[in-house]
C-alpha positions in Angstrom: 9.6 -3.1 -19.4 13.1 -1.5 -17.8 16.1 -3.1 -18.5 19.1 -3.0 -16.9 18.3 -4.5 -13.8 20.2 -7.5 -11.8 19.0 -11.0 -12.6 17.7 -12.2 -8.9 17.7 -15.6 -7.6 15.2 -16.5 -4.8 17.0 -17.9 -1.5 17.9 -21.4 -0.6 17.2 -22.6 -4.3 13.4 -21.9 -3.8 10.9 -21.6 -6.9 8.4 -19.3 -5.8 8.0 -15.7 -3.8 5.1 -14.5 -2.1 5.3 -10.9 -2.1 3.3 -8.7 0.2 2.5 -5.4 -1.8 1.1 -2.3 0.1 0.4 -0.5 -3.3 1.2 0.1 -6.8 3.9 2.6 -7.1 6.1 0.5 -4.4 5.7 -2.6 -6.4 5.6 -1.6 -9.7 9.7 -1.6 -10.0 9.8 -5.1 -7.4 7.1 -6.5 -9.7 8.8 -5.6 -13.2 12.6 -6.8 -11.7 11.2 -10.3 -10.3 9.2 -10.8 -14.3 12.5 -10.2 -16.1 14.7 -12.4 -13.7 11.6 -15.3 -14.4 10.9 -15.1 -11.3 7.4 -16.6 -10.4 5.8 -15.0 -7.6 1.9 -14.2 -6.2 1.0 -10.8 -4.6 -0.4 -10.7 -1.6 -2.3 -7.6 -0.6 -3.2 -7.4 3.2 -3.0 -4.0 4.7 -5.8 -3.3 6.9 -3.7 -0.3 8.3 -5.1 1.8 5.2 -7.1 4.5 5.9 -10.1 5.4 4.4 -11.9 2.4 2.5 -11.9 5.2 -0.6 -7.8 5.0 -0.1 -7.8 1.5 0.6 -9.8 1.0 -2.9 -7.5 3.5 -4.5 -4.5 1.7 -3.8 -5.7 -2.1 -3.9 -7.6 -1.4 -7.5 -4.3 0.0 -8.8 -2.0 -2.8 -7.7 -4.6 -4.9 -9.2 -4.5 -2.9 -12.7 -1.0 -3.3 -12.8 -0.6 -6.9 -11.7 -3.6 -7.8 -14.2 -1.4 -6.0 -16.6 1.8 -8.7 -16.4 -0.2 -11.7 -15.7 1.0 -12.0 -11.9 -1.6 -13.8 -9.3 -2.9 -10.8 -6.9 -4.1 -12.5 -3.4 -7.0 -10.1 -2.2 -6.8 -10.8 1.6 -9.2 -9.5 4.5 -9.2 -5.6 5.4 -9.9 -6.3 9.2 -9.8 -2.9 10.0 -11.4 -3.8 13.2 -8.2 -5.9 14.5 -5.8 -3.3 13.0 -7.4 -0.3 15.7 -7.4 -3.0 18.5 -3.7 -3.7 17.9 -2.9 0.1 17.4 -4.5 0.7 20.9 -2.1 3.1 22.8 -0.2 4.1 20.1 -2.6 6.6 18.3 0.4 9.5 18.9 3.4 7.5 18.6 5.7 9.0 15.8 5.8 7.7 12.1 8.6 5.0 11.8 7.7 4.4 15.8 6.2 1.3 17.5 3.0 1.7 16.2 4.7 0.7 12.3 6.5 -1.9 13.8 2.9 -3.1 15.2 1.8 -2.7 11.3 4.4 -4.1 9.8 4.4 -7.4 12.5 0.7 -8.0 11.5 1.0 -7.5 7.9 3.9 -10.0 7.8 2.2 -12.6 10.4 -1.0 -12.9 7.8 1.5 -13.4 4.7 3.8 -15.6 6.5 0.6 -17.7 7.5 -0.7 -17.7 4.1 2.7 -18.7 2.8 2.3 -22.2 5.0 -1.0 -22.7 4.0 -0.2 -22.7 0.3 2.8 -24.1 0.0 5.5 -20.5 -0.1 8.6 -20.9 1.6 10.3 -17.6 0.6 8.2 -14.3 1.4 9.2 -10.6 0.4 7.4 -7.4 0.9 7.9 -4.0 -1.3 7.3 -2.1 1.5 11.3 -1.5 1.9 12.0 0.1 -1.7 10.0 3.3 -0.1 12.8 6.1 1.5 10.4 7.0 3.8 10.2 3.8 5.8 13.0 2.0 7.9 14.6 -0.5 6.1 15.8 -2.3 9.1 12.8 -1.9 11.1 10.9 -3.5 7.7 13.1 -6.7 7.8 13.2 -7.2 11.6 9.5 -7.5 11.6 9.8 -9.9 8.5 12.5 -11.9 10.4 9.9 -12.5 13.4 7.0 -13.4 11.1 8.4 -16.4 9.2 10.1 -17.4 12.9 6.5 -19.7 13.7 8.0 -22.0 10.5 11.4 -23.6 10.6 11.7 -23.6 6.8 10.4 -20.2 5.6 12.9 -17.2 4.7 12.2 -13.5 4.7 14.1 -12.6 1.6 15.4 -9.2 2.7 16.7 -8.0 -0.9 17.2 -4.5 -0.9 14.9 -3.0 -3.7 16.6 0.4 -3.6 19.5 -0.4 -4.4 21.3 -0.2 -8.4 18.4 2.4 -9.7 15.8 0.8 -8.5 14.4 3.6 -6.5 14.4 5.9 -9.4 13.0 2.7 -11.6 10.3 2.9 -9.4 9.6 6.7 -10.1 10.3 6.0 -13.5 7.6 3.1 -13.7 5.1 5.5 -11.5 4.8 8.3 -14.0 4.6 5.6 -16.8 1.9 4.1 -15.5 0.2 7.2 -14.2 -0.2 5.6 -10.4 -2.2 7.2 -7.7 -0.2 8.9 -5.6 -0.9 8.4 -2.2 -0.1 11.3 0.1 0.4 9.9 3.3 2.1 6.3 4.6 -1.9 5.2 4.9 -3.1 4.8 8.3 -5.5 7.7 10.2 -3.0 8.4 12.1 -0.5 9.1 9.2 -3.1 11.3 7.7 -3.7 13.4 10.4 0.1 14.0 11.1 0.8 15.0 7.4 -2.6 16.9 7.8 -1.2 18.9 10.5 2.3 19.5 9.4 0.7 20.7 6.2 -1.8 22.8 8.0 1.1 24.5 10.0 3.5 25.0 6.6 0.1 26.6 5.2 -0.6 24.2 2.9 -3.8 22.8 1.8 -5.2 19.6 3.4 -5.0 16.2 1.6 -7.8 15.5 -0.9 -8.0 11.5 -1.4 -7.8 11.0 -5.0 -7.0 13.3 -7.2 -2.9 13.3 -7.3 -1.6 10.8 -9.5 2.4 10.1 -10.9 3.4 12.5 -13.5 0.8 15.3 -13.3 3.1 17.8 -12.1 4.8 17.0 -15.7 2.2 17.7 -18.1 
């Protein structure tokens, strides 16, 4: 395990984290830094915005390797595609980073916050933010307005990125050989990298096949 890191402390002297996780290469560095500070914490997966079920599997069934791995509890929740669409209504063309992700994000965060009441969490997290390509702000705003239904739940907005830990999460990636995923995840996100690639002349994405550290060997 990487050293080095800050010890963390969960906010307003709670004892436990829920931790939404989106997939393994985002949470393998949020995963390793809550084990060394003794942190202990479940991982919820819920991301219904994942598109196909072959990449939804892909990316659930590593997370699950890895958190099977350290001993961490892994919360398989529903993949309602069906609500996802409905809520994405209107916003099939909005850009990446756009309303549409804020959408995602909100209903991500509403099912963990929810979960969080149910079974006794009052902190929640989310390694969505440690990725560069998403909006850090836009990330906590969303978790802000998820935990406001319950007086005495925090979003715990800790910056994963910062002191190494986005090349810590690289770093863990190719150790781990971790599928890596191509596009943010919804079909929407795959046929905008699609096209962009199309137009740069590059081939299409093949779901699958690319994984940390391959470009190494």
């Amino acid at each position: 395990m990487t050293t080095h890191r800050e010890k963390l402390t969960l906010p307003a002297g709670a004892d436990k984290l829920l931790l939404h996780t989106c997939c393994a290469p985002c949470s393998g560095e949020v995963m390793e830094a809550l084990l060394v500070s003794g942190i202990d914490y479940t991982l919820y997966f819920y991301n219904p915005n994942i598109h196909p079920q072959k990449e939804y599997l892909l990316r659930k069934e590593e997370n699950i390797r890895f958190a099977e791995q350290h001993g961490v509890p892994f919360v398989d929740a529903d993949y309602d595609t069906d609500n996802w669409f409905a809520r994405a209504h209107g916003m099939e063309h909005e850009p990446e980073r756009g309303i549409r992700c804020t959408m995602c994000f909100d209903m991500r965060f509403e099912r963990t916050a929810l979960y969080a009441f149910e079974h006794g969490f009052s902190v929640i997290s989310s390694s969505l933010g440690i990725s560069r390509w998403k909006n850090m702000q836009q990330i906590n705003d969303c978790g802000a307005r998820a935990v406001a239904p319950y007086p005495d739940m925090i979003y715990w907005d800790y910056n994963w990125r910062k002191k190494g830990g986005s090349a810590r999460m690289i770093e863990i990636s190719k150790r781990e050989r971790f599928y890596q995923q191509e596009y943010c995840g919804c079909v929407y996100s795959l046929r905008d990298t699609n096209l962009h690639r199309k137009s740069q002349g590059r081939a299409l994405i093949t779901l699958g096949v690319q994984y940390y550290g391959d470009d190494e060997k």
